[in-house]
C-alpha positions as CSV (number, residue, x, y, z in Angstrom):
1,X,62.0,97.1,104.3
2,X,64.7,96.1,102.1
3,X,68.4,95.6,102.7
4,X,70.9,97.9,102.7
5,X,74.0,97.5,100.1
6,X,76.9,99.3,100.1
7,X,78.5,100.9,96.6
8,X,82.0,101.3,96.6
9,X,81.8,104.4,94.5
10,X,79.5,105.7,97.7
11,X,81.9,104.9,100.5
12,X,82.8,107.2,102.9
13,X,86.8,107.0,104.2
14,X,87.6,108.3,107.1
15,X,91.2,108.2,108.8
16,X,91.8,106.9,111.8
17,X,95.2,106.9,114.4
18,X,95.8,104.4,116.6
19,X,98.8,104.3,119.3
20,X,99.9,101.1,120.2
21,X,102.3,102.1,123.1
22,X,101.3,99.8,126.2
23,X,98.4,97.5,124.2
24,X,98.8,94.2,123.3
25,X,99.8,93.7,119.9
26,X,97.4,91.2,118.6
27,X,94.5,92.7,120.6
28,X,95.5,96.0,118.6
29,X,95.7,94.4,115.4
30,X,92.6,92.7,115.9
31,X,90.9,96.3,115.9
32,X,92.9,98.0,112.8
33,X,92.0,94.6,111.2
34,X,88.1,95.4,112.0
35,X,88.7,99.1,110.3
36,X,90.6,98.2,107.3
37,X,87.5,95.7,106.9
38,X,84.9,98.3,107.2
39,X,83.2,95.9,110.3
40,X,83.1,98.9,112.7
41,X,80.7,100.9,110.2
42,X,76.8,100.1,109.9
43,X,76.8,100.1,106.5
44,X,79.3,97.0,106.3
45,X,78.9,95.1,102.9
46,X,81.2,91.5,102.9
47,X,81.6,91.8,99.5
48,X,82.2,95.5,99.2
49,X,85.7,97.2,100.5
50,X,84.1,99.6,102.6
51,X,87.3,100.0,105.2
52,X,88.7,103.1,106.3
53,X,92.3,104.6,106.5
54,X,94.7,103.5,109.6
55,X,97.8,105.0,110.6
56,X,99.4,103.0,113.7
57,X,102.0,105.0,116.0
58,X,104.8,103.4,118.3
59,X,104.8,100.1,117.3
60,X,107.9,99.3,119.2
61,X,106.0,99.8,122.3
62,X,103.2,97.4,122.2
63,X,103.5,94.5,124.1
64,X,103.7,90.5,123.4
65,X,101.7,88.9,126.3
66,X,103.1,86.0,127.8
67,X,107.2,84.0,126.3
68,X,106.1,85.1,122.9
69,X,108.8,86.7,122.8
70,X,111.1,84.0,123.5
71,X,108.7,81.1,122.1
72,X,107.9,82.6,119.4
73,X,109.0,83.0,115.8
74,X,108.1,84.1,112.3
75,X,109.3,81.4,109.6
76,X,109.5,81.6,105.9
77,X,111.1,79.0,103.0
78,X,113.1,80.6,100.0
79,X,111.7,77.5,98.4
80,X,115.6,75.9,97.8
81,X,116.2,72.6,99.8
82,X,117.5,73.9,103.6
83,X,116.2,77.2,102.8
84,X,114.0,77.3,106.0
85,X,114.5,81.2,107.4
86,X,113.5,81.8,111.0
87,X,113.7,85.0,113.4
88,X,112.6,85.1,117.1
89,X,110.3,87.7,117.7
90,X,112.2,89.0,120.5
91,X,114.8,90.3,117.5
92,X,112.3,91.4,114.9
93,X,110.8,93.5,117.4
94,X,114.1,95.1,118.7
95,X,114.9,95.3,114.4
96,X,111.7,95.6,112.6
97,X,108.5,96.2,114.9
98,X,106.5,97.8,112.0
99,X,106.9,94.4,110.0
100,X,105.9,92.3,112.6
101,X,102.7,94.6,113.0
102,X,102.3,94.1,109.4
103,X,101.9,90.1,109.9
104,X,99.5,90.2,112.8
105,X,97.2,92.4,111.0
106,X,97.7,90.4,107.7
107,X,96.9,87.2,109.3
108,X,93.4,88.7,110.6
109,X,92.6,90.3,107.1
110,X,91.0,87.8,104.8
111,X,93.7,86.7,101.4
112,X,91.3,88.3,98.7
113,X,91.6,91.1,96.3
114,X,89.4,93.0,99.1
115,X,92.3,92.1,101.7
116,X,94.8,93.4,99.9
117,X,93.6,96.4,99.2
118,X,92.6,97.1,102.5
119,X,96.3,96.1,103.4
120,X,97.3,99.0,101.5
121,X,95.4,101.7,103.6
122,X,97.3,100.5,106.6
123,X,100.1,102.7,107.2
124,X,102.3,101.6,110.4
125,X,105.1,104.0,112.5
126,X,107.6,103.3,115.0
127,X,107.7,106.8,116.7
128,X,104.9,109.0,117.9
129,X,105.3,111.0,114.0
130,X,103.9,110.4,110.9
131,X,103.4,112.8,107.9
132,X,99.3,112.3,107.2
133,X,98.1,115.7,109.1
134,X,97.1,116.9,105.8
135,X,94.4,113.8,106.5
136,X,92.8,115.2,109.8
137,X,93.2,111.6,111.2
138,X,90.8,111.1,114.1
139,X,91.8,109.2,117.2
140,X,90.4,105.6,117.5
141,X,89.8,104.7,121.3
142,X,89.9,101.3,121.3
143,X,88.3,99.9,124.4
């Protein structure tokens, strides 16, 4: 019997919603991760982009286990000497909850031309609305 490979001129997208009201954040992004990926499908090819379509609702309500919220915080250099940037992750959730969604996925998709353009078929909310009906997303039970 010989091994299955996947085309990508074959693949079969699907769209999928995910709420992330009440989950933890990492555990949730460890999930839409898998999707983008293609890892939840049988026909999963590593070197094919085989992923799926993920729209992630209320963002602003998942949770950060634990004093991440205190303890923790996202850092970036604008590459000038000093020019060391940091924000708590208590504020970026109260300011930007959809960015800091956007990392924790990011850091659990692999840094390929595969990754980032599974990246782009990640589509994050902060309310309980989003405007891809015209997609008949299904709901992803995660658990």
């Amino acid at each position: 019997m010989a091994t299955y490979m996947a085309n990508a001129a074959k693949v079969d997208r699907k769209w999928y919603i995910i709420d992330a009201a009440g989950r933890p954040m990492g555990r949730t992004a460890a999930e839409v991760a898998k999707i983008l990926r293609g890892k939840h499908k049988a026909i999963f090819t590593p070197h094919v982009d085989c992923g799926d379509h993920v729209i992630v609702i209320n963002v602003e309500k998942a949770v950060l286990t634990g004093k991440k919220l205190e303890q923790k915080y996202y850092r970036r250099h604008t590459g000038w000497v000093g020019g060391l940037k940091e924000v708590q992750y208590a504020t970026l959730m109260e300011k930007n909850p959809e960015f800091a969604f956007e990392l924790a996925v990011k850091g659990m998709i692999p840094d390929t031309t595969i990754g980032r353009t599974a990246l782009k078929r990640l589509r994050i909310y902060k309310g309980n609305t989003h405007n891809h009906m015209a997609q008949k997303p299904e709901v992803y039970q995660i658990g």
